[in-house]
N, C-alpha and C positions, 0 to 999 in steps of 0.2 A: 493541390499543386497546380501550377507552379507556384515557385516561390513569391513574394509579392517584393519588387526590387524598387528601392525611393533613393534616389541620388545614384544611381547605380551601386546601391550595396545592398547587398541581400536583406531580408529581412527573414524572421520567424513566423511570418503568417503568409499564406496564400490570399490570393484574391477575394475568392470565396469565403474567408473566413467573416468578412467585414459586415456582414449584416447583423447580429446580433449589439456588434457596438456602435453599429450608425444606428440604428434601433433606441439604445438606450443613450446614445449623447440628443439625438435628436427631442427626443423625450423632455431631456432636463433643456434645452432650449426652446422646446415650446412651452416647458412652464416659464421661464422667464419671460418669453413674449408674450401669453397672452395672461400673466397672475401675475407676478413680481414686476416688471417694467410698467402697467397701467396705474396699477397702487402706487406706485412712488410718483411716477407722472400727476396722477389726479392729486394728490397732497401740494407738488410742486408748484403746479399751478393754479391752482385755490389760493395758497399763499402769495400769489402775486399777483392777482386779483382782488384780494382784499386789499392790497397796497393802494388800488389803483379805485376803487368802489369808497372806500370807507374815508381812505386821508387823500384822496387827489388833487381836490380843491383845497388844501390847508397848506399854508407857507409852512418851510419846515423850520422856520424860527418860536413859531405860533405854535408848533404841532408839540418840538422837542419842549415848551413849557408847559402845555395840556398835559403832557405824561407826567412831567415832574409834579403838578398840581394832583391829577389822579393819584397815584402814586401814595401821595402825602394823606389824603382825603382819606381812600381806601384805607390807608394802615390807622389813620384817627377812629373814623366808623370801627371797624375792629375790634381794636381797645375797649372803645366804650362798650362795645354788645358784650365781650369779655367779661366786662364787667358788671353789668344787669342782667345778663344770661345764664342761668347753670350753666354747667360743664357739656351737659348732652345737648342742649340747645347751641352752645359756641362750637361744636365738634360738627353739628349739622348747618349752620350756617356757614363755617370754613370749606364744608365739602358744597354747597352750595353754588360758594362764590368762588371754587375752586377753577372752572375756566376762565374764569376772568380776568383772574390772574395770570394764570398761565398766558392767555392771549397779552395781559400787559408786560410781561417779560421779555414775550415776543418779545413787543412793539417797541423794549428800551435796547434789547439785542439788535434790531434791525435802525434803530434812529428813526423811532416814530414811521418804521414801517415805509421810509429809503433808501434806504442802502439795500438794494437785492441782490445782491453782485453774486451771493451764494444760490439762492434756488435760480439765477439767470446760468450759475456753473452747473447745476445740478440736471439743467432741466435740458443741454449741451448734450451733459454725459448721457442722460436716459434715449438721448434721441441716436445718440450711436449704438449705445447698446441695442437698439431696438435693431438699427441697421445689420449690427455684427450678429446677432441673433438670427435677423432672416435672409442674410447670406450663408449664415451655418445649415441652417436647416435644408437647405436651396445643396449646401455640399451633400448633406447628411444622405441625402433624398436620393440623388444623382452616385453615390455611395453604393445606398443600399439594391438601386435597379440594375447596377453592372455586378455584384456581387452576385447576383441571382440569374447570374446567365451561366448555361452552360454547367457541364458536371466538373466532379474534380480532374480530372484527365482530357474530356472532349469538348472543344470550342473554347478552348482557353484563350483564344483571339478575339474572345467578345469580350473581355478585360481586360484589354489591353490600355485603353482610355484612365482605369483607374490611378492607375501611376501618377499619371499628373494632375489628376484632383486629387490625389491625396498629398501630392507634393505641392500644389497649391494653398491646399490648406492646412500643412504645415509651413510653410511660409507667410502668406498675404494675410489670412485671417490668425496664426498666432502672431506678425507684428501686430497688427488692429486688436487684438485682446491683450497684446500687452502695452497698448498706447492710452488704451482704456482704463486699466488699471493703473498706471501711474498718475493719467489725469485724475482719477476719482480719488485716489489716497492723496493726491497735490491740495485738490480742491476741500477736502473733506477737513483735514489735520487742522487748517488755522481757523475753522467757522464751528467747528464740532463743539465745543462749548458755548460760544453765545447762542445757538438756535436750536437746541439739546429741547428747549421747549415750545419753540416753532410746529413740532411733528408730534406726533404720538408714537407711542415706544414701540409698538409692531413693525412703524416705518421706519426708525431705525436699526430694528433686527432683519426686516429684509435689505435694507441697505448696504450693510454690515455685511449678509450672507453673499449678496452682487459683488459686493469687493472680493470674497473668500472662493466665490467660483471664477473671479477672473484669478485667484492668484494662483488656485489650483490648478487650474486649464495651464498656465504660464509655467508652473513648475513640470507638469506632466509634460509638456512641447519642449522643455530645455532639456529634461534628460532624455527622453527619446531622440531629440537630434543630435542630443552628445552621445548616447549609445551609439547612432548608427555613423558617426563620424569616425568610430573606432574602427569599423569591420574597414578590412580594404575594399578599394573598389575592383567591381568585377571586371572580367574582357570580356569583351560584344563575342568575338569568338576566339574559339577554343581548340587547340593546335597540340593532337599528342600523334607521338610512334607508336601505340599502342593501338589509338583508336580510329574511327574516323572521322574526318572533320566533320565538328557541330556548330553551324549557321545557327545565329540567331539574330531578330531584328529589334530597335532597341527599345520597344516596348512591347517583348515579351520576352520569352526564356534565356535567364542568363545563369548558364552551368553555375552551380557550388561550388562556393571559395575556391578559386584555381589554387590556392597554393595545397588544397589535400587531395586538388585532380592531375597535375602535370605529373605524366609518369610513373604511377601506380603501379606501376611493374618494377620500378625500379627498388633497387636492394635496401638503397638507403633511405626513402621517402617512406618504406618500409619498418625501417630501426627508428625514424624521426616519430611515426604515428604509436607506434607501442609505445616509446617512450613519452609522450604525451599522454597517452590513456596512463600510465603506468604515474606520471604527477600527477595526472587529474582524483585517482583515487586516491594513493596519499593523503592528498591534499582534502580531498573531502572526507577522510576518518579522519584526522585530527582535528578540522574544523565542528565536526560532530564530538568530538570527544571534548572538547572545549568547550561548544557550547553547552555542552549536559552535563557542564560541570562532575565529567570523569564518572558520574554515578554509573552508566554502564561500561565501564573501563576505559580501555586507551591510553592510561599511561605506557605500556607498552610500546604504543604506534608513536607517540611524543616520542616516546624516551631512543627510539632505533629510526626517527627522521631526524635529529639531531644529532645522532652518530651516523647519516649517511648508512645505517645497515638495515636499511628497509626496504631496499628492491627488489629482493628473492623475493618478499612474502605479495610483491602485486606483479610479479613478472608473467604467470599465467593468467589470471585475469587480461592485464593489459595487449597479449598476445591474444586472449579468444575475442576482447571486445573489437582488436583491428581488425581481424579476421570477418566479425560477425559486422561488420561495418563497411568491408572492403566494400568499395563502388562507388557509382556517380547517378544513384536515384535521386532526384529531384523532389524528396517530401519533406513538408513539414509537422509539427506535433498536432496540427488537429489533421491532417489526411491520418496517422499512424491511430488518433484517437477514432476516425471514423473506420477504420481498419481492424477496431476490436470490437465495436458497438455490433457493426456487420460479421464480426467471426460470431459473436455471441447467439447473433438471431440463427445464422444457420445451424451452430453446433445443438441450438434448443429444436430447432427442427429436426436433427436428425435424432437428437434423440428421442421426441416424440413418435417420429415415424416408428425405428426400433421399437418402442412399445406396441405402438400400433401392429405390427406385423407380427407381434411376440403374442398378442392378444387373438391375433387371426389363424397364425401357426398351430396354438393350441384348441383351436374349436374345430380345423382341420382332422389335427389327427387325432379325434376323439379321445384324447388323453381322459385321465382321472378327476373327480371333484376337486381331488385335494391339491393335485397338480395345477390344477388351471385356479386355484385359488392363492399358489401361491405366484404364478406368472402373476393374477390380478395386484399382488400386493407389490411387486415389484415396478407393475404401470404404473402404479399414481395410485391404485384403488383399496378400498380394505378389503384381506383377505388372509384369514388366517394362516400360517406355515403349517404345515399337516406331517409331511413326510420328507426322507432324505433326498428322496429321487427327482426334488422338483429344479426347475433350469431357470435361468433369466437369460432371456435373448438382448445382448445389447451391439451397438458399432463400436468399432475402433478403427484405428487409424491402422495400416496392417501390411506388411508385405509378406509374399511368398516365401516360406524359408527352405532353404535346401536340409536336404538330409545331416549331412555333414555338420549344419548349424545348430544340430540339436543335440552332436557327440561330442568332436572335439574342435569346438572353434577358435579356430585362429591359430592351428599348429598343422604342422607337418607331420607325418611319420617317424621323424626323426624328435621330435618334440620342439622344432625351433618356430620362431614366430613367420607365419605367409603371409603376405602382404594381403595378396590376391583376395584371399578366403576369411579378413578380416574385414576387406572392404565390402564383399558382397554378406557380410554378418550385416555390415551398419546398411546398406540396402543401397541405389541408387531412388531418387526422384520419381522414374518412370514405370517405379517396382511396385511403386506405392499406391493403395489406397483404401477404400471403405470398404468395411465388411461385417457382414453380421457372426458373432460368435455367442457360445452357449455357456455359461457359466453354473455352479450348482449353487443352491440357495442354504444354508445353513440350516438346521430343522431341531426342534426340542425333543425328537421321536431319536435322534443319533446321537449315541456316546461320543464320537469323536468331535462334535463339533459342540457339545456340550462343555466336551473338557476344555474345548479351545476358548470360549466364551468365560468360561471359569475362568480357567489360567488370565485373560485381558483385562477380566475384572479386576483381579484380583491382585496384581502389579499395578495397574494402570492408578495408583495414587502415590505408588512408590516411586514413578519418572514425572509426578507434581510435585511430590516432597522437595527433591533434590532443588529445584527454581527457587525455594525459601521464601524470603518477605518481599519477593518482586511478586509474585503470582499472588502470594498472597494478598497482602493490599490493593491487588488490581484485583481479585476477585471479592474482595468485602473492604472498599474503600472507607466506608464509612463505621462499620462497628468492627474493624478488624483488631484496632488495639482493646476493644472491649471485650473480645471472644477472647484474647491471648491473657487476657487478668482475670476471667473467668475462669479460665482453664488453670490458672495457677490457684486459685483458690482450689477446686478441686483435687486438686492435685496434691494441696496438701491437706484435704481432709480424708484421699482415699491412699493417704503415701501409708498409713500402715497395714490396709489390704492388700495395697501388691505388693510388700514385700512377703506376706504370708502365704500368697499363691503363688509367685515363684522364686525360686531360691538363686540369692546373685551369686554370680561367676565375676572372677575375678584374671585379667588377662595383665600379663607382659610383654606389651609389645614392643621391639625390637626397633623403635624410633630414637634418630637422632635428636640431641639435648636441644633445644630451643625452636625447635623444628614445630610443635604443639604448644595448646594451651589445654592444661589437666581439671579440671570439673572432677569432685567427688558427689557422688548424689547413691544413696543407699548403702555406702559403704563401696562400692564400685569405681574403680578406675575406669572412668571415661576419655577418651581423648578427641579434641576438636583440635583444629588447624583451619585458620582464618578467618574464625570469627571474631566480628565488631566486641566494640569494650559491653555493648548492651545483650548478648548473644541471641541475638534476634534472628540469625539465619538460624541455630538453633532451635531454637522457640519456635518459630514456624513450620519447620521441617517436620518438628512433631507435633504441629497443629494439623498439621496436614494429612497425617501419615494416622493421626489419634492413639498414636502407642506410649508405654513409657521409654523415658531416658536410658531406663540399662538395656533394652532391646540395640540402643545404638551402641556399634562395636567403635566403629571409625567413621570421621565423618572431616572433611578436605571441602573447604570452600574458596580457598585460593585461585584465582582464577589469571590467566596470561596466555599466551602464545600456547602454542600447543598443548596448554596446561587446563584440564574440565574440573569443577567438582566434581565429586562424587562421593558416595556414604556407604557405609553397609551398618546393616541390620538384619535381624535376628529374627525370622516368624517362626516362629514354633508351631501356631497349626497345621504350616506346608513342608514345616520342617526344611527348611531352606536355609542357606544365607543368601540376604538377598545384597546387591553390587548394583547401587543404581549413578547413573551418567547423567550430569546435564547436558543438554544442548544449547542450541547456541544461544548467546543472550547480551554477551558485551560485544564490545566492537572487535576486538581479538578474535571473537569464534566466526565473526562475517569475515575476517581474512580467512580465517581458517577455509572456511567454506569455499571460498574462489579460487584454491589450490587446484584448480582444473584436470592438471595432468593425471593422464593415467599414469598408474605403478606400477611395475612388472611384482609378483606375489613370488617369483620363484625360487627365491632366495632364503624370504621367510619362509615356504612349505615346507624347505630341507631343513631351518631351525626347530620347527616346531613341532612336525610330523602330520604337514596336510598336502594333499595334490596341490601347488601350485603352479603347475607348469603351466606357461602359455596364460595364464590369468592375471588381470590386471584389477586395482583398485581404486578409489580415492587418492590422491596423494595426500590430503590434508588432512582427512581422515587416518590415513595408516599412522602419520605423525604423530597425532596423538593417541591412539591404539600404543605405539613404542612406548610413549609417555609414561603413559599408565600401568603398562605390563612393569614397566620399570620400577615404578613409584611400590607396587603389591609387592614385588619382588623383596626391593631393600625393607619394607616394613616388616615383609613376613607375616603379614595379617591373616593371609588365608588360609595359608599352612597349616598356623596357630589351631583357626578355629577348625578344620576339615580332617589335615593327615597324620597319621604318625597314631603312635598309642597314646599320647598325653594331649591328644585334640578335643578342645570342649562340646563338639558337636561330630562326633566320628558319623553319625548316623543320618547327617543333615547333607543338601545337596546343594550344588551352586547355584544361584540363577542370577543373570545378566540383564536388568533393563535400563531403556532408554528410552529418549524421545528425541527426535530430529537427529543434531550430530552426535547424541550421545547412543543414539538407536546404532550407527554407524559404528563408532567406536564399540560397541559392544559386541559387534558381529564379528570384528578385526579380532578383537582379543577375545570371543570365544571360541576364533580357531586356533590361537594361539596356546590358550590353555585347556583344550578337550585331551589333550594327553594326558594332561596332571589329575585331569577330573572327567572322567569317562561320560558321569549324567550330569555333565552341563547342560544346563538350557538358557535359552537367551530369547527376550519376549521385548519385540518392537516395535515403538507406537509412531506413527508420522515417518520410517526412515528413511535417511534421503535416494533420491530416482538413480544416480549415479555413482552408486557403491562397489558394485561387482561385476566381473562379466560373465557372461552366463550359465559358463558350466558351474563356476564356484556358487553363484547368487541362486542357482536353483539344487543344487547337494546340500548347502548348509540346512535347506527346509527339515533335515531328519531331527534338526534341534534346534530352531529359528521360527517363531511366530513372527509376522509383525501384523499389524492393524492402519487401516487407513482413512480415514472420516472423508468421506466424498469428493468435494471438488477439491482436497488440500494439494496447494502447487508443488511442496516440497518433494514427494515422491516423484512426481513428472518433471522435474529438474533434472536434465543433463542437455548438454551441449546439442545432441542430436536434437532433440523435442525443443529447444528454443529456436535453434537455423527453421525445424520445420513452423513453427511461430509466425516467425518473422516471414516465409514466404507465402505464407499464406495469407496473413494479413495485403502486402504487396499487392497480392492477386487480387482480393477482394477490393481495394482501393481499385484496380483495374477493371473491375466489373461494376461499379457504381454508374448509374447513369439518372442519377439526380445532384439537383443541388444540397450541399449539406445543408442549408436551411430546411427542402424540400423531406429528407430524410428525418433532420431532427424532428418536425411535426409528426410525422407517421409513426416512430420508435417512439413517441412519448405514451399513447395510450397501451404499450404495451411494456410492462416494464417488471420486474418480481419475476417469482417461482411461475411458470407456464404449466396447463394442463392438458390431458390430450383434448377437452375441446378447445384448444386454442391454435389445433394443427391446420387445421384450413385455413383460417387466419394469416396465420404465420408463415406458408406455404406462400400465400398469395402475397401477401407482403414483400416477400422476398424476390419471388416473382417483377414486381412494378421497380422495385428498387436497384435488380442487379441484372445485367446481361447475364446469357446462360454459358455456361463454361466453356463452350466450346465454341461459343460466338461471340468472345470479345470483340469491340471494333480495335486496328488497330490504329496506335496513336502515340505521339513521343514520349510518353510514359512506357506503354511497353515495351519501347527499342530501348530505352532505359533499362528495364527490368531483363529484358533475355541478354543484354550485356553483363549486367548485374550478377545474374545466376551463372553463365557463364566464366565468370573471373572468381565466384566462389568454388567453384568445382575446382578452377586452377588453384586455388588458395588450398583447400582441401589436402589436394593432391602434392602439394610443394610441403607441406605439415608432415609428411610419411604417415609412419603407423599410427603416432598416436591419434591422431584425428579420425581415427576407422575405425576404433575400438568403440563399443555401446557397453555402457556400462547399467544395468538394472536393480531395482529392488529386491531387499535378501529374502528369501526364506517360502516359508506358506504363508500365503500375504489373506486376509479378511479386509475386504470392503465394505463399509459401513453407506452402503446408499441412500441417498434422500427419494423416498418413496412415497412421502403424504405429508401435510399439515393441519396444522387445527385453527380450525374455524371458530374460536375465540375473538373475540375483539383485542384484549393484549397482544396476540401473536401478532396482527394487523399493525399497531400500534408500533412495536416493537420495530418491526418490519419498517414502517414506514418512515418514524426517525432516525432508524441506522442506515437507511439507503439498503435494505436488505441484505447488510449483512447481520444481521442476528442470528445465530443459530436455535432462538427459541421457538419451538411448539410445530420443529418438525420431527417429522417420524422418519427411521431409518432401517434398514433389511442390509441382516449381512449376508456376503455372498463371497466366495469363495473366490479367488482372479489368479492367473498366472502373473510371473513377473514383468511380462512385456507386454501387459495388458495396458501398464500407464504408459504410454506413449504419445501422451497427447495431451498436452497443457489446455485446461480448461477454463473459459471464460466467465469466471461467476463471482458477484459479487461477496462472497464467503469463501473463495478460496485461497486468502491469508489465514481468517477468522476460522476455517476449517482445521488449520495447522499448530492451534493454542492448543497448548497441555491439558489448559481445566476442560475446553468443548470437549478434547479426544476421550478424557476420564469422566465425563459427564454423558456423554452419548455413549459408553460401552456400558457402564455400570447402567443405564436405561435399558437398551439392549439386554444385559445380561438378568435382570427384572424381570423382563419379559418372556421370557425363557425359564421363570422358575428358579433363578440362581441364587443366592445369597450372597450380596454385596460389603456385607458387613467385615471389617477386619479384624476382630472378637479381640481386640486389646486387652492387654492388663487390665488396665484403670476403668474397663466396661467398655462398649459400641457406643455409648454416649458421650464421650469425649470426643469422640470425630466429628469436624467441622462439618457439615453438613452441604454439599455442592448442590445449586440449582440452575 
């Protein structure tokens, strides 16, 4: 920042951004001046030299008959050796007398080697290009030294200058490149066949390539200065009742698009910006859903932007992105990109430190072998897990909580909602910060956490299943249709042992007529709904899951607006029925998701018989929670198989899983139905940060697992944890006091997984790179930002209640931490063409977290790829390995049917 303003309209880049692309245009114009322009040159003038050497002193009456004689001569000679020569002798004398030719072609092209009108155009053009070239480079140059002045925020008056070399050189040097190019293709089009063998073919493939970089250069300078024709122009200054006036001079800072800064405070400029964010989204699911040719949904979003009945579903979103946008900071996407590069190095520090001191804490207070072996394992180091009593000291991001926030938050005596005591639940700014907390480590020596690892395993391919031949094919792209023909062969050679071990049941389920599609397999009534004419959601579900078909009770892959799949199935060794949820996957469930608003619970607690006073929810989430409680309802499936005297598994119990929104959805409706089913349990993998608030999101733990794979973003999602995001980044853009080229060099040799010797390092790095926090200099960036923070607190505050509510992660939560890796060359390998997000060949330590532990969105290149279904069921069943557990899901048809996850 600042922004980098050309014709007075904004641009997307800063000053500062421009050195890596003066860098590389300069580049490709020093190879043209000193490779491509001399080669063509020296050809050019060779041949008009020989014009002037060989035929000077010849009339060109005399000359133009010499050729025609030669000509004649040559092609007689020819003939005759033709014809006294074998074949291999006439094949070697033609490649012989092959330049001679070629030179006589010339010479009948050019009229006995006078007429040069063409290499006298040629050699025009090369001489400008030569010039256009070393006036670029001379920009390039002059570019990249103003570029390198000054940090992102401080002396942004040493680039001031750049503006009008860069508006110079989109002007004067793209007419002269495209004066260039019209002359060359002028010159080129009427000669290019007769002197085709004048040259050697190299020179007319660099020739050829000279034309293709002038036309490119030409094409890239017309839509850039037709993009920026579009934006309006900005005012020098800037005149609001809100603020104070901001001077600027006209080669530097000129505020952000005045028409989304006049009067920000105002009501309506208000309703204009929501509703803008509110088409923006729209508009970009349907363009996604279009170009992906619907394979992950969106007919829905089509089908409700052409009835106009698709604004409730982006009205919260569009309301948190104005909100999370309010202001008039002055950055652009590479400050916000240097703003995460710098969050990342610090958050690797602190958590380095944290080991560090978790490593000095324990040698302190002469703890246990087994103890301090397993702190070592949670550093980074190897060390076996021994006992239940051992701790991981790690930071978090942390405010002081009152008493009160830990009984009944965010009510009164009276049970009605306080404003007061919900705002100081979500915390203020100055409440906040770093703190060391103690966490327990899960151990193979403790039944309970034994069971819990059991239980993760042991679902955790029943919330893969439900994904079907999306997961699947992205986890075995290449022999997945091989494994699923395999699988049917055995299938039908082991089909008359499983019906001999267990005996089919036969259900009548209480679906409406056309509603399903009926599958007979063992004699059993099966019922699907929404599957493909090939039933391939099928077929993979139970590739995945490695059981047979009659284990599947019911199984819904329909998918829409508040509409999830979902299956049940049958395990008989847990004696369960198990109710698994997808999460989200089509563009539908990312509406779903951005359903922001909290939801009062206390309407549904008096339906269904749970505390919900004073508790708030998902809104998009509870939505489909309703859905589905509805959908079990009219089927009557669960009844069928659980209650009553004529229920086919009176002695079996329910269990709930999910992953991401269906983790969600399964917390909603297993309070829903803990009435009907006293030993519900509900086991949640990845579920999302913003599901409950806290009295609810920490009671449901008496029947709520969920699981967390390390850096995954989706638990640290909510409103709260993104505004703290975004301010922090701000700040650290505020504390930079190098040039981003400066910085890009230093972060490059440090990049991957860090270990603690990399903390002095990293410590000092941070050091050279950022003012200390409490020594920022200040500078117009900052009076930007404390206006900034200022106007979001007013924003805040103008939202009421729902904006104050923090909504957390449900249950007894297991984190899954990245504690080691393997010194393999693969893992390396792996690592290094994924940009490190690979999740392979590290090791991971579960540890035990409260729900407001995730608080704080982490910057790591795995923390999308931490949030995949197969990593989450891949790294627990590893985990649970380790631990001694049995991972297997003892199917029908044998443990050998199960696809095999790596």
């Amino acid at each position: 920042m600042p922004a980098l303003y050309l014709f007075n309209r904004r641009t997307l880049l800063a000053g500062d951004d421009l050195q890596l692309p003066s860098v590389a245009t300069g580049f490709v114009f020093l190879v043209e001046l000193f490779i491509f322009l001399p080669v063509l040159m020296y050809y050019t003038i060779d041949l008009i030299l020989m014009s002037q050497e060989d035929y000077g002193d010849d009339e060109g009456g005399g000359m133009r008959h010499t050729n025609r004689v030669l000509n004649v001569e040559l092609l007689r000679n020819l003939e005759t050796e033709r014809l006294l020569l074998n074949v291999d002798d006439y094949f070697s004398s033609i490649e012989d007398r092959l330049p001679s030719v070629e030179s006589q072609a010339c010479a009948d092209a050019t009229s006995g080697f006078v007429d040069m009108t063409f290499p006298f155009l040629l050699l025009v053009h090369q001489i400008g290009s030569s010039i256009y070239c070393a006036t670029s480079i001379w920009h390039e140059q002059k570019i990249f030294h103003l570029s390198s002045l000054g940090t992102p925020t401080l002396n942004t008056d040493l680039r001031a200058p750049l503006t009008k070399i860069v508006e110079s050189k989109m002007t004067v040097l793209v007419g002269f490149n495209f004066l260039l190019l019209v002359y060359g293709v002028w010159c080129t089009l009427p000669f290019v066949r007769g002197y085709i063998q004048c040259f050697p073919i190299f020179w007319w493939f660099i020739w050829f390539l000279e034309l293709a970089i002038r036309g490119m250069q030409s094409i890239f300078s017309v839509v850039t200065l037709a993009s920026l024709w579009r934006i309006p122009p900005a005012s020098l200054v800037i005149r609001s009742n809100s603020d104070p006036q901001i001077e600027v001079s006209d080669d530097t800072t000129i505020e952000f698009y005045q028409r989304h800064m006049d009067h920000l405070h105002n009501q309506n400029n208000v309703e204009m910006a929501e509703e803008m964010w509110r088409g923006r989204c729209e508009g970009c699911c349907r363009t996604m859903a279009v170009a992906t040719c619907f394979m992950f949904g969106g007919q829905g979003i089509v089908a409700h932007a052409s009835e106009r009945g698709g604004e409730n579903f982006y009205s919260d979103i569009a309301r948190a992105l104005t909100d999370y946008f309010e202001g008039t900071i002055d950055v652009v996407p590479s400050d916000i990109a240097l703003g995460f590069v710098m969050l990342r190095h610090i958050q690797a520090q602190r958590m380095l430190v944290a080991r560090r001191e978790a490593l000095q804490q324990m040698r302190i207070i002469g703890s246990s072998r087994g103890s301090y072996d397993d702190i070592m394992s949670v550093a980074g180091t190897d060390g076996p897990v021994q006992n239940s009593s051992s701790t991981s000291l790690l930071f978090r991001w942390r405010r002081k909580r009152s008493v009160s926030d830990n009984t009944d938050q965010g009510t009164n005596d009276a049970g009605v909602v306080d404003a007061d005591r919900l705002r100081n639940h979500s915390g203020s700014r100055d409440e906040e910060s770093y703190e060391t907390f103690s966490r327990p480590v899960l151990s193979p020596c403790n039944p309970d956490d034994i069971a819990v690892l059991k239980e993760g395993a042991r679902f955790a391919r029943h919330q893969l299943a439900i994904y079907t031949w999306v997961l699947y094919y992205y986890m075995f792209p290449v022999s997945g249709t091989f494994r699923l023909i395999g699988r049917s062969i055995r299938k039908k050679i082991c089909k008359k042992k499983t019906s001999e071990r267990y005996q089919p049941y036969t259900m009548h389920l209480s679906i409406e007529a056309g509603d399903i599609c009926d599958s007979t397999s063992n004699g059993n009534r099966q019922t699907r709904s929404g599957d493909n004419f090939l039933g391939l959601h099928e077929k993979t579900m139970l590739a995945h899951l490695g059981i047979d078909d009659s284990d599947v009770v019911y199984a819904s892959f329909e998918s829409g607006f508040y509409e999830s799949p979902y299956c049940i199935v049958v395990d008989r060794n847990w004696k369960s029925i198990v109710l698994s949820i997808r999460g989200s996957l089509t563009l539908e469930d990312c509406v779903v998701d951005v359903l922001l608003d909290p939801t009062p619970l206390d309407a549904l607690g008096e339906k269904y018989d749970f505390d919900g006073s004073g508790q708030y929810c998902h809104g998009g989430v509870l939505e489909c929670a309703q859905w589905l409680h509805g959908e079990l309802m009219r089927h009557n499936i669960l009844a069928q198989l659980l209650l009553g005297e004529d229920a086919e598994f009176p002695d079996f119990d329910l269990r709930i899983v999910g992953h991401s929104l269906g983790a969600g959805i399964g917390v909603i409706l297993s309070l829903m139905l803990r009435k009907t089913y006293p030993n519900l349990r509900c086991t949640c993998y990845s579920p999302p940060g913003g599901l409950l608030s806290w009295k609810l999101a920490t009671e449901c733990s008496e029947f709520v697992n969920s699981f967390v794979l390390d850096s995954d973003i989706v638990p640290r999602l909510s409103l709260n944890n993104m505004e703290r995001l975004r301010d922090e980044v701000l700040e650290l853009i505020a504390r930079v006091k190098m040039s981003k080229y400066d910085i890009a060099k230093r972060i490059y040799g440090l990049c991957g997984e860090v270990s603690l010797g990399d903390l002095e390092y990293l410590i000092q790095q941070n050091e050279d790179m950022l003012y200390p926090q409490d020594h920022i200099p200040d500078s117009d960036f900052m009076r930007q930002l404390r206006i900034f923070k200022q106007r979001q607190e007013e924003r805040r505050a103008s939202r009421g209640v729902a904006r104050e509510i923090s909504l957390f992660p449900p249950g007894k939560i297991v984190h899954l931490v990245k504690t080691g890796q393997s010194n393999k060359c693969t893992h390396g390998f792996l690592s290094c063409i994924t940009c490190g997000m690979s999740n392979s060949g590290f090791k991971y330590t579960p540890i035990r977290k409260e729900n407001d532990d995730f608080n704080e969105i982490e910057i790591s290149p795995t923390l999308w790829t931490d949030h995949f279904p197969n990593r989450v069921c891949i790294e627990i069943e590893k985990v649970a390995k380790s631990f001694g557990i049995d991972t297997t899901l003892g199917t029908p048809s044998g443990s050998d049917d199960i696809d095999v996850l790596t």
